[in-house]
N, C-alpha and C positions, 0 to 999 in steps of 0.2 A: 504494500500500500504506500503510492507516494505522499508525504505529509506537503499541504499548504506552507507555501513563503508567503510573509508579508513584510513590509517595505519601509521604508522612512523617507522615500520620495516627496513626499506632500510639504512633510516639514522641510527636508533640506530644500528644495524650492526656496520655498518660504524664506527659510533664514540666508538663501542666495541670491538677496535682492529683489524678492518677489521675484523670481525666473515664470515664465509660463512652463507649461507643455510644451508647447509648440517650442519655443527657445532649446528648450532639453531634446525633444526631436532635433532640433537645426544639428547641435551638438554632436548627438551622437549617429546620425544616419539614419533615422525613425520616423515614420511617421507620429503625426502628433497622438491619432488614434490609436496608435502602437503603444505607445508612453500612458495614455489614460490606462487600455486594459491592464498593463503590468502596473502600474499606482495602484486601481483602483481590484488588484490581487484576481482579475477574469482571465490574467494569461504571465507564465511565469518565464522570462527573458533567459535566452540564450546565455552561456558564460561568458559569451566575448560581448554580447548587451550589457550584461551586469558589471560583466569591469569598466566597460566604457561608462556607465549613467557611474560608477563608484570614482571614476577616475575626473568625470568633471564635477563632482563634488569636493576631492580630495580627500576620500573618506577610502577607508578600507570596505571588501562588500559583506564585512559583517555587521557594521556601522550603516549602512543601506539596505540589507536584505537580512532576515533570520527565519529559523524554523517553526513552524507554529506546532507545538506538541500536541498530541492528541492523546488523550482522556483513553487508558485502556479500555474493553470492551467488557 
């Protein structure tokens, strides 16, 4: 079973000058709609996506992305 990543996209925007989507697309090669779905956790970015959105942040992609643990059964 693969577990859910969720992101800290939203925030680091945020605290990088108000960035849009669309800017983080320009950035890294993405569509803007590309960038929502992995934000908004509906589609989970390639490793060489993840280092790029981690790398125009200046963040490590543990600092950007992490595992979201799931509740045994």
């Amino acid at each position: 079973m693969a577990l859910p990543i969720a992101n800290q996209i939203r925030r680091l925007r945020f605290e990088h000058g108000e960035m849009t989507q669309s800017d983080l697309a320009e950035k890294i090669g993405m569509t803007r709609q590309t960038v929502a779905a992995i934000e908004a956790g509906k589609y989970s970015p390639s490793l060489e996506a993840a280092f790029r959105i981690a790398h125009v942040f200046g963040a490590s992609l543990d600092d950007v992305f992490q595992w979201v643990s799931i509740p045994p059964l």
